[in-house]
N, C-alpha and C positions, 0 to 999 in steps of 0.2 A: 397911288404914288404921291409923293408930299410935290405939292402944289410948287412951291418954291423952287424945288430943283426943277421941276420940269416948266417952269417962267426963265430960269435960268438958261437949260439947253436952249429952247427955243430964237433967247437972246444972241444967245455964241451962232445958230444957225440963221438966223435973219442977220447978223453982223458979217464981221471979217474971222473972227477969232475963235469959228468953228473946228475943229478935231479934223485937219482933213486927210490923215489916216484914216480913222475910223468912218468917217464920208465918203470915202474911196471906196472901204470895206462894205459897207451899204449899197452903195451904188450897183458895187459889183454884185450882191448875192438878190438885189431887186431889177438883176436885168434889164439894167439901163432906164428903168419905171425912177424918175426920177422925186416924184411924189411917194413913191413909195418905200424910198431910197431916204427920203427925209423922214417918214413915220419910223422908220426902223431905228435912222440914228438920235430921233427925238428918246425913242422907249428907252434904247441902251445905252444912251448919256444921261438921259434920267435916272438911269438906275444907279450907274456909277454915283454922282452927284447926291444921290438919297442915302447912297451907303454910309454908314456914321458907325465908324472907324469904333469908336470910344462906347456903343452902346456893345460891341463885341465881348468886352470887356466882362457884362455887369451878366452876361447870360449863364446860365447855370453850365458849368463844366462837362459834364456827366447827365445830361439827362436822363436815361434809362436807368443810371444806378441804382437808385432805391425801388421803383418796382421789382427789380432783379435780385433784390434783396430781400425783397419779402418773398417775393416766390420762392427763391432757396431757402429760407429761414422755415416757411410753411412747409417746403415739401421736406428739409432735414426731419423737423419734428416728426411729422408724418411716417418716414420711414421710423424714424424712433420709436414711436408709439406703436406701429405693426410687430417691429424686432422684440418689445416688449409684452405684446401681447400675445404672440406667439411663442416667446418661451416662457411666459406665464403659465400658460394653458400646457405646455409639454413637458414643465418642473415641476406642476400644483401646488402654485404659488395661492390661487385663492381656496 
């Protein structure tokens, strides 16, 4: 996780100016483990805080689309070239 954000959380949670929803939210799902209650909202306000909004942006749209596209492009032909060869051989084409 980027170093910075989580120097960050740690900051807001050693201060005043901790998320104390989300410290609530921790507390409660680490059954009152209050050390454990701080690990959890350390990771998931570092996560928030690492998200970078703007690199969403630059991600390819469509991942899958071009493998999906050769494999249909592969397998059109494919069928083509059978449909071909088959009434090749049943009109004596060669």
């Amino acid at each position: 996780m980027n170093q910075e954000a989580k120097r960050k959380a740690q900051e807001e949670l050693d201060g005043d100016s901790a998320d104390w929803e989300l410290l609530s939210e921790c507390i409660a799902k680490a059954d009152g483990d209050e050390d454990r209650a701080h690990q959890i909202y350390l990771h998931r306000r570092t996560a928030e805080l690492a998200n970078d909004r703007a690199d969403c942006d630059h991600r390819e749209k469509w991942p899958m689309l071009t493998p999906l596209l050769v494999i249909y492009t592969v397998g059109t032909i494919g069928v083509l070239a059978l449909v071909f060869v088959f009434l090749a051989g049943r009109l004596g084409w060669w």
